[in-house]
C-alpha positions as CSV (number, residue, x, y, z in Angstrom):
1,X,11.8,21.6,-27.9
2,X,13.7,23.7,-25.2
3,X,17.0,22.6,-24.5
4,X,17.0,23.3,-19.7
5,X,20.2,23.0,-18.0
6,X,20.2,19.5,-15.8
7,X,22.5,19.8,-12.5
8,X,23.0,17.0,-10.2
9,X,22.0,17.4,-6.5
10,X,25.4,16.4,-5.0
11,X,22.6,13.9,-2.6
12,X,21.7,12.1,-5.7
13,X,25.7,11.7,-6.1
14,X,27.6,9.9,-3.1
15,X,30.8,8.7,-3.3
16,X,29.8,5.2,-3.8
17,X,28.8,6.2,-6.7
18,X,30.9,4.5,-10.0
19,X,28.6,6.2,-13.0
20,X,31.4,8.6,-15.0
21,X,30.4,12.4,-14.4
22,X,29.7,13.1,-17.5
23,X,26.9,10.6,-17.8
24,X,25.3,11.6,-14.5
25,X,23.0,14.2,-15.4
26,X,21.6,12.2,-18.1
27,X,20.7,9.4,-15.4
28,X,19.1,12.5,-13.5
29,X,17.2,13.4,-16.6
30,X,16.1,9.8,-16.9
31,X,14.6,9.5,-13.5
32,X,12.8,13.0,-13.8
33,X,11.4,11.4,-17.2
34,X,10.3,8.4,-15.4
35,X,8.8,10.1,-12.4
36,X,6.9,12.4,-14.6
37,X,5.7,9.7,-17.3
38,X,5.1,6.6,-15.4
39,X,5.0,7.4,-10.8
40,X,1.5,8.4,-9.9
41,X,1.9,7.3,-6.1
42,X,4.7,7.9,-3.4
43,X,4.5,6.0,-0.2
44,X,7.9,6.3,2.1
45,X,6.7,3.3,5.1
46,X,10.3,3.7,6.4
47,X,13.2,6.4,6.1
48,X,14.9,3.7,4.0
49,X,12.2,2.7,2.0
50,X,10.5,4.0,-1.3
51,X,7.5,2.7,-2.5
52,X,6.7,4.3,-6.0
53,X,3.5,3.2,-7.4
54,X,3.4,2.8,-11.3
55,X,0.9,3.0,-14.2
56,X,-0.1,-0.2,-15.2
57,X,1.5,-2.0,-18.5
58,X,4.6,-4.2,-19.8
59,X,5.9,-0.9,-21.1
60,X,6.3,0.8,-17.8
61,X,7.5,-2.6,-16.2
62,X,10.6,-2.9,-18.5
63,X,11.3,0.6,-18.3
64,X,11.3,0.6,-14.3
65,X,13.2,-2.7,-14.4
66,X,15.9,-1.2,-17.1
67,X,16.6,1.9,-14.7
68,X,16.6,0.1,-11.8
69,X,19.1,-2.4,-13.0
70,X,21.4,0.1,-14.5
71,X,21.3,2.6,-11.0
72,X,22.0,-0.8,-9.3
73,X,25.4,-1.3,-11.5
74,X,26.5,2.0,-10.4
75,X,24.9,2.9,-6.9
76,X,25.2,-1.0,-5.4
77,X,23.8,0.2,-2.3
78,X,20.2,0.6,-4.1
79,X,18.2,-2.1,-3.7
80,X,14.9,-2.5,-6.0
81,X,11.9,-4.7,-6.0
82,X,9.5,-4.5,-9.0
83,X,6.1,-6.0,-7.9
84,X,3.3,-6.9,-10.7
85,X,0.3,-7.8,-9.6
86,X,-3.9,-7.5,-11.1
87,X,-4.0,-4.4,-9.0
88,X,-0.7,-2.7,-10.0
89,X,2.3,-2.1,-10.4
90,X,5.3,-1.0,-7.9
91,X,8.8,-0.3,-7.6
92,X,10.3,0.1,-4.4
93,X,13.5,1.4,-3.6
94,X,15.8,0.5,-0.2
95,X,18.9,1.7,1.0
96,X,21.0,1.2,4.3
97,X,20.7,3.4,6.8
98,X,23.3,5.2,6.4
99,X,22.4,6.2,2.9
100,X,19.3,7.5,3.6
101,X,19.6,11.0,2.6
102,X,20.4,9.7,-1.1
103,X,17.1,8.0,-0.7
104,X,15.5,11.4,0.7
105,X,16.9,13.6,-2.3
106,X,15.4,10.8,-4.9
107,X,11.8,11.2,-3.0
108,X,12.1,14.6,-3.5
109,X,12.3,14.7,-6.9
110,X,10.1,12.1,-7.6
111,X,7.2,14.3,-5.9
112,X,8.8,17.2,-8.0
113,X,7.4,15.9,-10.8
114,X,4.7,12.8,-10.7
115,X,1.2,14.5,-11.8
């Protein structure tokens, strides 16, 4: 395994942010894990709005739901909506307009690394 250096795109970071520095490029790291592993489908209906679609499986839910909540403890202005249903599975994301460039810099490094 080869250890890559993570920096944080100060986007990802505003100042409503409460996560401590030093964990923040392991949330980064997270979400670039989760993109890669899980996001096969990115659908932005709104400048506010995310729609990520998922692979299917309670393994994927839980883990979307787990990030989601924990983003939400820090970054209250994030707004998620995990959807299950026979044809798949979704996570959207919302934010307020005036946050929307936070949402822009997490789009772009979702289609950074989904397959």
């Amino acid at each position: 395994m080869t250890e890559r250096e993570i920096t944080v795109n100060p986007a990802w970071v505003p100042s409503a942010c409460t996560l401590p520095d030093a964990e923040r490029p392991l949330r980064v790291a997270e979400f670039d894990g989760f993109f890669a592993q899980a996001v096969r489908t990115l659908d932005r209906p709104l400048p506010t709005r995310l729609r990520l679609g998922l692979d299917a499986g309670p393994a994927i839910a839980v883990r979307a739901a787990e990030l989601a909540a924990r983003e939400s403890g820090c970054c209250s202005f994030f707004a998620f909506a995990l959807t299950i249903t026979g044809e798949g599975t979704t996570l959207e994301v919302e934010v307020p307009e005036g946050r929307a460039a936070v949402l822009d810099a997490l789009h772009t490094a979702a289609q950074g690394r989904i397959r």
